[in-house]
ZAMARGU-4260 file (C-alpha; in steps of 0.2 Angstrom, whole numbers, plus 5000, padded with zeros to 4 digits):
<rodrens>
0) 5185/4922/4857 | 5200/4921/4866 | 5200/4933/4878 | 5179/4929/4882 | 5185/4912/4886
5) 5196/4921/4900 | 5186/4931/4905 | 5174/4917/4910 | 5186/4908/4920 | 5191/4921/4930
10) 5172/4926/4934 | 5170/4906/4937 | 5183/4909/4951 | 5175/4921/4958 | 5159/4913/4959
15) 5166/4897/4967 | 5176/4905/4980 | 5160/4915/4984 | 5160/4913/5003 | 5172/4898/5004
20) 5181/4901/5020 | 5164/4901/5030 | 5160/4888/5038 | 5142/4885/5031 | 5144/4891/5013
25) 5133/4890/5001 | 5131/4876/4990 | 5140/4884/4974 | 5129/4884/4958 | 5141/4879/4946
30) 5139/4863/4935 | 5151/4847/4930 | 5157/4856/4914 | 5164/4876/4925 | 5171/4865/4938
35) 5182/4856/4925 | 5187/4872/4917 | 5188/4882/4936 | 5198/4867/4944 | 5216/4870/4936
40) 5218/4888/4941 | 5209/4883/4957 | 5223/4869/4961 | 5237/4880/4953 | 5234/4894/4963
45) 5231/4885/4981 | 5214/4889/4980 | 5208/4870/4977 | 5203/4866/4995 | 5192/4882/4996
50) 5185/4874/4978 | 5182/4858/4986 | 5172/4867/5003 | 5160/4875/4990 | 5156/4857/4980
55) 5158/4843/4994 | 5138/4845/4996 | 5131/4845/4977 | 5129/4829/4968 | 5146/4833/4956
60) 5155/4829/4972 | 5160/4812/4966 | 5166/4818/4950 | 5185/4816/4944 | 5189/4834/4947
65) 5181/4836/4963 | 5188/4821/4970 | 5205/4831/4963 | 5199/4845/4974 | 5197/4833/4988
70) 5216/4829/4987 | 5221/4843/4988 | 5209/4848/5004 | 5219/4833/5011 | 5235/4838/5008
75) 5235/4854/5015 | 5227/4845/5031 | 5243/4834/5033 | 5254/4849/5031 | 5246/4860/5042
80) 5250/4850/5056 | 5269/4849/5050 | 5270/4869/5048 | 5262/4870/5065 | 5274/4860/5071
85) 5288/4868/5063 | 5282/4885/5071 | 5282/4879/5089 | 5300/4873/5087 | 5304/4889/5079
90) 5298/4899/5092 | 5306/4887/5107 | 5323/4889/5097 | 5324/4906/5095 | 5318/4910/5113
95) 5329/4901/5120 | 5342/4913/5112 | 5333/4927/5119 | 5323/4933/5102 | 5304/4935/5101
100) 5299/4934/5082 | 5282/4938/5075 | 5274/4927/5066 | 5264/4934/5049 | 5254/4928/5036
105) 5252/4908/5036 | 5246/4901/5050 | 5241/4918/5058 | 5227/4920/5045 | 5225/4901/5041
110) 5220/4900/5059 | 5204/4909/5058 | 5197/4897/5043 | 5184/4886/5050 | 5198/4870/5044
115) 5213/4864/5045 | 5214/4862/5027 | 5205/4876/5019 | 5221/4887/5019 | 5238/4880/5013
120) 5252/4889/5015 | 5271/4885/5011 | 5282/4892/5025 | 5284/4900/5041 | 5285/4917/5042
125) 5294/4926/5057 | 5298/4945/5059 | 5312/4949/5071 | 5319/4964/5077 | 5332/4970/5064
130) 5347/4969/5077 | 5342/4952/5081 | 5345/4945/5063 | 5360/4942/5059 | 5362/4931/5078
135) 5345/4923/5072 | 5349/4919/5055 | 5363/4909/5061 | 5355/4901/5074 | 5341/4893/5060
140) 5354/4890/5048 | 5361/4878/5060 | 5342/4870/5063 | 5342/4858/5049 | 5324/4850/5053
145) 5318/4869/5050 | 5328/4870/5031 | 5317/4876/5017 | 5300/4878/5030 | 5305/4894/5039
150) 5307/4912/5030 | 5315/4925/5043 | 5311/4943/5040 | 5321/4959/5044 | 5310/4968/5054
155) 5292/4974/5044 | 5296/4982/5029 | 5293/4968/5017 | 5276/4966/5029 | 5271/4984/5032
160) 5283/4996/5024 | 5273/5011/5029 | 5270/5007/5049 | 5281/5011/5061 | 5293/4997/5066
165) 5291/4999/5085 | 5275/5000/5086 | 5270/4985/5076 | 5279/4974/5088 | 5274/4984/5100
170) 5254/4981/5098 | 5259/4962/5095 | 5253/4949/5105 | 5252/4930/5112 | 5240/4917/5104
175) 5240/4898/5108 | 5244/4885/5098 | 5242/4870/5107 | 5253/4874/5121 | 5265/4886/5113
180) 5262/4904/5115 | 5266/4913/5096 | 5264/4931/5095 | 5257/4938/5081 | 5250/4956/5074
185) 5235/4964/5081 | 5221/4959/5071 | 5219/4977/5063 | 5239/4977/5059 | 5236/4960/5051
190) 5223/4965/5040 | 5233/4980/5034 | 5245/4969/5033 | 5238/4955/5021 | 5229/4971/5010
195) 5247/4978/5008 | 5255/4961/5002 | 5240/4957/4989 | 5241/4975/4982 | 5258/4974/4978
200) 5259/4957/4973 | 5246/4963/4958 | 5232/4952/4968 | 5235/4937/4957 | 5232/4926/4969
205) 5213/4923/4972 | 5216/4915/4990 | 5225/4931/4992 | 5205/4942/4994 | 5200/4926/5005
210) 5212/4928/5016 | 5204/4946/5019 | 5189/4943/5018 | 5192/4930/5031 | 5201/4945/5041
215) 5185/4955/5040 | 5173/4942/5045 | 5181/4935/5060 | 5185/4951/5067 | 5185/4954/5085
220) 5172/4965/5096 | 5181/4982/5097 | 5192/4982/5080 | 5200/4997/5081 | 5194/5002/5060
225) 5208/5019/5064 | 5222/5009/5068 | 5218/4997/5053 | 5217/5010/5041 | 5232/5019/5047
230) 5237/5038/5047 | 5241/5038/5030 | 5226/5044/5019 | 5231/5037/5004 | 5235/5019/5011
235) 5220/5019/5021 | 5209/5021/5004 | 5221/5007/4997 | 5216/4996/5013 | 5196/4999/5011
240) 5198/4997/4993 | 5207/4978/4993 | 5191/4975/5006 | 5180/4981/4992 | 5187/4967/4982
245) 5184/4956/4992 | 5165/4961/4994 | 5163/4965/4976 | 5171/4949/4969 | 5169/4937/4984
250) 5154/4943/4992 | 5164/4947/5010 | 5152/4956/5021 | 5155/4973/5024 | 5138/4983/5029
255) 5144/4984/5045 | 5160/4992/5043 | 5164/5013/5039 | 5172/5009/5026 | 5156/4999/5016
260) 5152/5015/5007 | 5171/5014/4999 | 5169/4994/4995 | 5154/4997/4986 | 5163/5011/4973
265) 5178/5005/4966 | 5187/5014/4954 | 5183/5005/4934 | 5197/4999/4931 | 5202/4988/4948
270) 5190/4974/4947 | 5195/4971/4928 | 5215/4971/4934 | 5211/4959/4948 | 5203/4949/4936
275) 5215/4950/4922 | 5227/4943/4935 | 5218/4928/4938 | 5220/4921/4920 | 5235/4915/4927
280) 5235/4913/4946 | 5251/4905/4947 | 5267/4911/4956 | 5279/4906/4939 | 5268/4919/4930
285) 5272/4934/4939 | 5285/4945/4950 | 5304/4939/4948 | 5297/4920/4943 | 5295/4927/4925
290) 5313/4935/4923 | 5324/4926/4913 | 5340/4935/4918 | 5346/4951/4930 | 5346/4966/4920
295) 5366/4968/4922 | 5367/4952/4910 | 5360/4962/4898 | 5372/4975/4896 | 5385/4960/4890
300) 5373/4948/4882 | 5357/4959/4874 | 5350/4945/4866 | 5333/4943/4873 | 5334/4959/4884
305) 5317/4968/4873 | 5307/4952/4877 | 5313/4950/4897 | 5308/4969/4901 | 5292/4967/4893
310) 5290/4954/4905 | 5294/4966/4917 | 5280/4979/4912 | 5271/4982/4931 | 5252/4979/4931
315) 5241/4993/4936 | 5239/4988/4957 | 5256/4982/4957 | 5263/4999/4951 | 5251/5012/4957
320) 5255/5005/4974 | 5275/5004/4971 | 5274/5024/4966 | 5260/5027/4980 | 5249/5033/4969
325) 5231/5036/4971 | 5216/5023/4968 | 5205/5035/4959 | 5197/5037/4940 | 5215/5043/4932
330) 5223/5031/4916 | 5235/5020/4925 | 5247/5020/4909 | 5256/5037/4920 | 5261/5025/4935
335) 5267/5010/4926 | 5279/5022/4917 | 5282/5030/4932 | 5287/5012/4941 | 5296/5007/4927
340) 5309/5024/4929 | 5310/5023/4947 | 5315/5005/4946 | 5326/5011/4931 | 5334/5022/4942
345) 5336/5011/4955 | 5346/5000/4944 | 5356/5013/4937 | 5362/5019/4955 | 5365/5001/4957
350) 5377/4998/4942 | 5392/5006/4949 | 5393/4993/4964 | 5387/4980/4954 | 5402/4980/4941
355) 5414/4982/4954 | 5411/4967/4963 | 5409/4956/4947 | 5391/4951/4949
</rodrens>
């Protein structure tokens, strides 16, 4: 009963996020009573102002919960215009200093959505080059309108740990904002980019696939499909398999692409790990949020240390990406052992250091 009742929340996602970011979506088929039980993991997980743009034109419009759907459209209005202005005075500081960071995520896929307030996001994420860090850490710590809005980046591996560092700031280039230039990833290094971040985030965030789906959709006449898949066979099928979420799940368009034959056959078990996910869309619910304590505590005070690690216990995306495994028909149970040794491992290697300095 249970686990039914899931199940048809997560599929009520789904359907009301069904072409959200567009600009004309259609009216969403979903009645008074799925809006009430959609509408918490909706707002829990940013996704309430997408909610909203698939409602607005149906008569539950003036409901309780829409008009909660509403708020938080107008919310993320108002902050979009603070985190635009937080990224212009970013880039003016750190230019003046002679550093040229690249924004990712955030505004540089926010900007493609039809509105303002469609796409919330919490920070301002800028890349610089990893000998430019350390003078540009500094230089924003001592920014104190800019505390808690801006989240510097050592170079690309957290974005894109499998590019080529040069070459992604490389193929980077200027946008406008108002009357500030911000450089940003090519479209197809973008894309990549937000496909990488989902899969190893476990995709439980369902704005997450809108964000890609966007991606798809707005993409520019000449989009280079090689360089967005990569040389990397195996990350390439990870990219067109996130974009097959999206279709699959969100109704993205894809027929146009060389990749639509891929999006279209998904290996069985993705869609039902996406899903799982979005029982509980929210960032205290997974990744480091759910740990209680470092491991190293454990080895003094065991008390709770079989319930954290089971906590710990990767998901399926999350650690067939970490191991670089393939995205084909095998049992998944092989790379979520295999995650859990490697990190084990890691750990382990770690220890030594660890006890020496006290931590």
């Amino acid at each position: 009963m249970i686990k039914a009742q899931a199940e048809l929340r997560t599929n009520l996602i789904a359907r009301t996020l069904s072409g959200a970011w567009r600009r004309e979506p259609m009216a969403a088929d979903i009645s008074i009573e799925e809006l009430e039980k959609v509408a918490p993991l909706l707002l829990g997980s940013g996704a309430g102002a997408l909610g909203w743009c698939r409602v607005r034109n149906l008569e539950l419009q003036s409901s309780a919960v829409a008009f909660q759907l509403h708020q938080a459209y107008r919310k993320h209005t108002l902050e979009a215009a603070l985190h635009e202005m937080h990224i212009k005075e970013s880039f003016a500081l750190l230019r003046a200093n002679d550093i040229e960071p690249v924004l990712v995520k955030g505004w540089g896929i926010a900007r493609f959505y039809p509105e303002r307030g469609m796409r919330p996001y919490d920070d301002v994420d800028l890349v610089v080059p990893v000998k430019q860090f350390a003078a540009a850490e500094a230089i924003m710590e001592q920014a104190e309108n800019l505390q808690g809005y801006l989240d510097l980046h050592e170079g690309f591996i957290e974005v894109d740990p499998l590019a080529d560092q040069d070459e992604l700031f490389g193929n980077s280039h200027l946008v406008m904002l108002d009357e500030v230039e911000v450089r940003v990833l090519r479209p197809e290094e973008s894309l990549r980019a937000l496909c990488l971040h989902l899969l190893r985030h476990g995709a439980f965030r369902p704005m997450w696939l809108c964000d890609i789906a966007v991606a798809v959709e707005s993409r520019p006449p000449g989009f280079d499909w090689d360089r967005c898949l990569g040389r990397n066979k195996r990350m390439a099928d990870w990219v067109a398999c996130t974009i097959g979420l999206a279709h699959q799940l969100l109704g993205a368009r894809v027929e146009d692409t060389p990749i639509a034959s891929r999006a279209r056959n998904l290996p069985s078990w993705l869609i039902p790990s996406v899903l799982k996910q979005w029982e509980t869309p929210f960032s205290k619910n997974h990744g480091p949020a759910t740990h209680r304590a470092k491991m190293f505590t454990y080895l003094r005070h065991p008390a709770g240390a079989l319930k954290d690690l089971r906590r710990r216990w990767p998901d399926p995306i999350e650690a067939t990406v970490y191991v670089r495994g393939p995205f084909n028909e095998l049992p998944r149970l092989p790379f979520q052992i295999g995650e859990c040794i490697a990190r084990t491992a890691t750990f382990i290697a770690r220890l030594p250091k660890t006890l020496r300095n006290g931590e």
